[in-house]
Backbone as JSON, one array per atom type, in Angstrom:
{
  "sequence": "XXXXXXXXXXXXXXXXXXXXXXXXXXXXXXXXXXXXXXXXXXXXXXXXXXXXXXXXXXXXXXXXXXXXXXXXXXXXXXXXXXXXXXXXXXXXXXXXXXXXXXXXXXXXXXXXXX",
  "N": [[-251.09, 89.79, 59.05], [-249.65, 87.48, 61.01], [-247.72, 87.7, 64.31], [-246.07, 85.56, 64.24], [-245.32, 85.36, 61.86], [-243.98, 88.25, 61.03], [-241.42, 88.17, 62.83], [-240.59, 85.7, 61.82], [-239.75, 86.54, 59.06], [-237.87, 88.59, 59.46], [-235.76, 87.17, 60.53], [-232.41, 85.96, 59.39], [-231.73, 83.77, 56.6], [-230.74, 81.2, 57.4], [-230.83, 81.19, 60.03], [-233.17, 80.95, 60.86], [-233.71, 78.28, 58.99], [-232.32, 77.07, 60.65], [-233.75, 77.06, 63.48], [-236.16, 75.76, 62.46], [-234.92, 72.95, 61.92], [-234.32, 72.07, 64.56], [-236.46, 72.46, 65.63], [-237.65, 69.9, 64.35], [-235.64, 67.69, 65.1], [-236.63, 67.59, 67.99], [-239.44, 67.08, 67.52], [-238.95, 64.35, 66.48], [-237.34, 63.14, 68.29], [-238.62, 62.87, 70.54], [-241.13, 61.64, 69.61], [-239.78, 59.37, 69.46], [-239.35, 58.29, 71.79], [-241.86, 57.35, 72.57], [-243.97, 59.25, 73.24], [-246.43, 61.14, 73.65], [-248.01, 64.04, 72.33], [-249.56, 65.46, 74.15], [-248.69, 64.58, 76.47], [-245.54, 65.0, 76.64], [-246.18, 67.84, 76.76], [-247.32, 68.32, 79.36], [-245.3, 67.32, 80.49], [-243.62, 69.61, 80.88], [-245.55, 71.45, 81.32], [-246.12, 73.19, 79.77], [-248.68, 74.6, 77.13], [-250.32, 72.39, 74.93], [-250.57, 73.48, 72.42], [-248.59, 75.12, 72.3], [-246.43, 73.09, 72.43], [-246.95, 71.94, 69.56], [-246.07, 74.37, 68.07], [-243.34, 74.57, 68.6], [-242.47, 72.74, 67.49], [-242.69, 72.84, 65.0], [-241.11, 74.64, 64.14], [-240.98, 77.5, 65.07], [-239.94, 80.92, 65.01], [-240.86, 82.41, 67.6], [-241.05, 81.14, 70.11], [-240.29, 80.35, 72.71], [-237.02, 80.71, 73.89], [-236.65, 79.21, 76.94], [-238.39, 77.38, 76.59], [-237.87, 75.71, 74.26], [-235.54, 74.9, 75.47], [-236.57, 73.84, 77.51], [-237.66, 71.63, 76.86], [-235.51, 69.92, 75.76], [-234.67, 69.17, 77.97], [-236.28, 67.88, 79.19], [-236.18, 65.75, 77.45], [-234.05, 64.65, 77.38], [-231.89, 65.12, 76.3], [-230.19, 67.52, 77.13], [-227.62, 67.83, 78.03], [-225.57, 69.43, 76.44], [-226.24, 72.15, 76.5], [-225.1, 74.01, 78.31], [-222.46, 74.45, 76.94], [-223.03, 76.03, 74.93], [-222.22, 78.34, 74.24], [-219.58, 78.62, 74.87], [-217.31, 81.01, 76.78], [-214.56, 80.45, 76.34], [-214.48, 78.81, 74.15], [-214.79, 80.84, 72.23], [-213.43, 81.88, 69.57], [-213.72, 84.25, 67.83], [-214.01, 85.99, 69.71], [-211.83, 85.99, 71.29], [-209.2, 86.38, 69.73], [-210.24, 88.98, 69.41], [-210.05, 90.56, 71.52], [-207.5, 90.02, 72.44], [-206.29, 91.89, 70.41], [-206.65, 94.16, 71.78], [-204.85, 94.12, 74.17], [-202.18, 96.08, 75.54], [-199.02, 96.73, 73.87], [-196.75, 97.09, 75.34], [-195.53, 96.79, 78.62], [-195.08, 99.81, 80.95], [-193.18, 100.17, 83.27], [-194.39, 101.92, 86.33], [-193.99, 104.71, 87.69], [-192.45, 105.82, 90.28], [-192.79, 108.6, 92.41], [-191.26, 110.67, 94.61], [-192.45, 112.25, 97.22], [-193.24, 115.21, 97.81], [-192.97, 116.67, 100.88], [-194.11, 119.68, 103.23]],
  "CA": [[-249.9, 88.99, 59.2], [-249.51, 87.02, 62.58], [-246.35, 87.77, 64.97], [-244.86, 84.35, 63.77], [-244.66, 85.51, 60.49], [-243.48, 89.2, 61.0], [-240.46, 87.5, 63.4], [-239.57, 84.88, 61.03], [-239.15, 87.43, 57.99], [-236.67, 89.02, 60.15], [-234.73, 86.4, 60.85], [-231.89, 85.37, 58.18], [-232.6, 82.5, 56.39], [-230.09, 80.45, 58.34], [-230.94, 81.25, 61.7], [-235.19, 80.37, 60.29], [-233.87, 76.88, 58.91], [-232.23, 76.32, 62.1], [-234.7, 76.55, 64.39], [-236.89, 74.6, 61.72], [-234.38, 71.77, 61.77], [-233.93, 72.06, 65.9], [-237.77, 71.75, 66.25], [-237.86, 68.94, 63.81], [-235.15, 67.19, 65.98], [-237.52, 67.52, 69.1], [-240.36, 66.02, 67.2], [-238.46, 62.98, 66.15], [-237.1, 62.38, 69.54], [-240.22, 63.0, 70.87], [-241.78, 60.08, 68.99], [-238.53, 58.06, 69.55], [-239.19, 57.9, 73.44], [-243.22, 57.33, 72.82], [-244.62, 60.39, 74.24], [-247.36, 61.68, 73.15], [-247.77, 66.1, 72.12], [-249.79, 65.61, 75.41], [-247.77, 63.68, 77.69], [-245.27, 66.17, 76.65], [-246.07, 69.49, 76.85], [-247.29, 67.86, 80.36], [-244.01, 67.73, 81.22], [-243.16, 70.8, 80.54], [-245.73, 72.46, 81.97], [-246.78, 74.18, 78.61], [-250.01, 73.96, 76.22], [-249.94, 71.44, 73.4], [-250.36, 74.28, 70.62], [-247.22, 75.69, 72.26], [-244.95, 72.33, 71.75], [-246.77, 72.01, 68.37], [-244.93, 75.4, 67.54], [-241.98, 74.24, 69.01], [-242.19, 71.19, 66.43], [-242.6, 73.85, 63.35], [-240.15, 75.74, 63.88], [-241.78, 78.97, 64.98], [-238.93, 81.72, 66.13], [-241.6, 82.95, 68.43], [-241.28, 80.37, 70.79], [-239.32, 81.44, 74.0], [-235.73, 79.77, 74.71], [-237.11, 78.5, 77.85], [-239.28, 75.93, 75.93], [-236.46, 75.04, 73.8], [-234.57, 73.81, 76.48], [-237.42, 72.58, 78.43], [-237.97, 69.89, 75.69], [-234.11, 68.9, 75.74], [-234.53, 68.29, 79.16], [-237.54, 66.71, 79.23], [-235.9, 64.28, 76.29], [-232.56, 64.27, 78.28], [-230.76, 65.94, 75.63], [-229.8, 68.68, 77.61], [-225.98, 67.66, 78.89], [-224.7, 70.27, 75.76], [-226.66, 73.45, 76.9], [-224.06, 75.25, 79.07], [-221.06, 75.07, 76.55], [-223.18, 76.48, 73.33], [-221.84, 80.01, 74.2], [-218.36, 78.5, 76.32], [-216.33, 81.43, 76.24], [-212.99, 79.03, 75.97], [-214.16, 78.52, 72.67], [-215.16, 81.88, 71.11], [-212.08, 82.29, 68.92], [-213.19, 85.39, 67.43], [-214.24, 87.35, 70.72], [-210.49, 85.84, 72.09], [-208.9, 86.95, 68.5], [-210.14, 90.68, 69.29], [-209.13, 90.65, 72.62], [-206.3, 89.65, 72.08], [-205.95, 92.97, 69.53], [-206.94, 95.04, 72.45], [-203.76, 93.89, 74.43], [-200.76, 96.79, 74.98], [-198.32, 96.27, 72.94], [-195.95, 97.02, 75.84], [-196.39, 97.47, 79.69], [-194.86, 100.08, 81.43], [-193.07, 100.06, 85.15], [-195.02, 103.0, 87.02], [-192.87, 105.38, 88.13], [-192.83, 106.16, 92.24], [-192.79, 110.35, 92.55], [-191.26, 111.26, 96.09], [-193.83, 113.01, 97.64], [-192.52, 116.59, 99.15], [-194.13, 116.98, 102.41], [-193.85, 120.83, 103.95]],
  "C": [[-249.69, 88.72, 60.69], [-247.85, 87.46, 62.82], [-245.61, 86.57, 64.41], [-244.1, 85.17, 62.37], [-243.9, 86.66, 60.23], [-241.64, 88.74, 61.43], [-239.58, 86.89, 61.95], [-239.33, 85.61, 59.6], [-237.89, 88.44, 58.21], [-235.87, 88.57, 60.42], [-233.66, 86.24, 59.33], [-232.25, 84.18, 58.4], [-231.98, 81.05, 57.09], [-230.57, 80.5, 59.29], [-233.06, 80.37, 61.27], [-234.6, 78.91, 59.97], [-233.48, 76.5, 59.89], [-233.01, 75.96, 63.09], [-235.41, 75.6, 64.14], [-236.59, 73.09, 62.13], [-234.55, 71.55, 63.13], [-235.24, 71.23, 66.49], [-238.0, 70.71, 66.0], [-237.42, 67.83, 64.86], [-235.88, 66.75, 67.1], [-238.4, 66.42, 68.86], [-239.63, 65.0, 67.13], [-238.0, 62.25, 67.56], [-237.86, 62.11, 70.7], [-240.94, 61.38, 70.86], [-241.25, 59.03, 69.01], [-238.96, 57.33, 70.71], [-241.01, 57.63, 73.67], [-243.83, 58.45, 73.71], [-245.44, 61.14, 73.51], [-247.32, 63.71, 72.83], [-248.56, 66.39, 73.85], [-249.16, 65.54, 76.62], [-246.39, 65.16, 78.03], [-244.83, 67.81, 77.39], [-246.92, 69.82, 78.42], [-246.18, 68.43, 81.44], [-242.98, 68.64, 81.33], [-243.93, 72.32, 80.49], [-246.35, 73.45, 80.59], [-248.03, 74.06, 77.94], [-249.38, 72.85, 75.09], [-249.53, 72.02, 72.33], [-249.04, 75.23, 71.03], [-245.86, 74.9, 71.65], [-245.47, 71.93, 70.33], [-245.6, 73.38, 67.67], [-243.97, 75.36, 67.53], [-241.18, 73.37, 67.23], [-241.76, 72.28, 64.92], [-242.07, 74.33, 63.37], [-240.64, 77.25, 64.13], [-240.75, 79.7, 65.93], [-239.79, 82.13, 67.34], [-241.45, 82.35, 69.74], [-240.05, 80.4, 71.76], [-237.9, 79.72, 73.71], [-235.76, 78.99, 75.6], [-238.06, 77.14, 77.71], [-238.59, 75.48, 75.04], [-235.64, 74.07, 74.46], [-235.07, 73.35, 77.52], [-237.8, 71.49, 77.72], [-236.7, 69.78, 75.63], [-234.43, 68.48, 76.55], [-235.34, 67.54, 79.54], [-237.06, 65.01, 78.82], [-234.99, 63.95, 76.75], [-231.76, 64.56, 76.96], [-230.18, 67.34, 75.97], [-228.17, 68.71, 77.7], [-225.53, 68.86, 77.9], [-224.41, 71.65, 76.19], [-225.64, 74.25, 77.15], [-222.98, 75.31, 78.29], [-221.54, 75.03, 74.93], [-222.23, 77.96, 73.15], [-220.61, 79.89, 74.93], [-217.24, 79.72, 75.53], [-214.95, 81.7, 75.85], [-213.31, 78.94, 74.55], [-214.42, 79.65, 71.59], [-213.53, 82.65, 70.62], [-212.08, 83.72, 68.39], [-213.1, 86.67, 68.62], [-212.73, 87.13, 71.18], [-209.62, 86.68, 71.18], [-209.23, 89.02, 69.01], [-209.67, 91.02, 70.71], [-208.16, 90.71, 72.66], [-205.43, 91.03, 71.71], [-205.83, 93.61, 70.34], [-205.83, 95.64, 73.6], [-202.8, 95.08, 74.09], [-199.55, 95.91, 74.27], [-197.05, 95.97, 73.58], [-196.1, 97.19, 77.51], [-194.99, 98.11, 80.3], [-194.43, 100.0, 83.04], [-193.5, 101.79, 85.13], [-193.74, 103.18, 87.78], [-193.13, 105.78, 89.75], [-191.99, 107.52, 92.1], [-192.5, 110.03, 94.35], [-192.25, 112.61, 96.2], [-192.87, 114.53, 98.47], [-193.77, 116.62, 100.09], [-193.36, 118.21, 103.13], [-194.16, 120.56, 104.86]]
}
C-alpha cells in the first residue's frame, strides 16, 4: 500500500472529497488559462508527476504546492483569511466562556516598614 493511500484512509471522507474537488478546481483553471501540466509545474518550480497529484487529489501533496498553483493561476487573493481569526465563531464562543464572570479591584496592603 503506497503512502497516498495509507494518508487518504485516514483522512475523513470530507476532508478526502475536498481536496479531490480543490485539485479538480486547479485542473480546470489550469486548462482555462492554456497552460500546459508542463508550463505549469514550470512555474512552480515542481515536477509534472507532482502537479499531476495535485490534479487527483492526493492528501500527500504539501500545502506549499496548493497554494503555489493558486498563485500561479492568480487565485490566491483568499489565502490569508481561510483561518481569519475575526471569523472563528466557535474559538470566540469559548473564549468568551473563559471570561470572569466578575473583576475584582486589587486591594493596596500598607506595607509596615521597621
Amino acid at each position: 500500500m503506497t503512502q497516498s493511500n495509507l494518508t487518504r484512509k485516514g483522512l475523513p471522507p470530507e476532508i478526502a472529497d475536498t481536496i479531490t474537488v480543490l485539485g479538480e478546481h486547479i485542473r480546470i483553471a489550469r486548462k482555462r488559462r492554456n497552460l500546459t501540466m508542463a508550463e505549469m509545474s514550470s512555474r512552480m518550480f515542481i515536477t509534472r508527476k507532482t502537479l499531476a497529484r495535485l490534479e487527483k487529489g492526493d492528501p500527500g501533496v504539501s500545502l506549499a504546492v496548493f497554494t503555489s498553483a493558486l498563485w500561479v493561476l492568480g487565485l490566491d487573493d483568499n489565502l490569508k483569511n481561510l483561518a481569519e481569526p475575526t471569523q472563528d465563531t466557535i474559538g470566540i464562543f469559548h473564549e468568551q466562556k473563559k471570561l470572569p464572570k466578575r473583576i475584582r479591584a486589587v486591594r493596596q496592603h500598607d506595607e509596615l516598614d521597621f
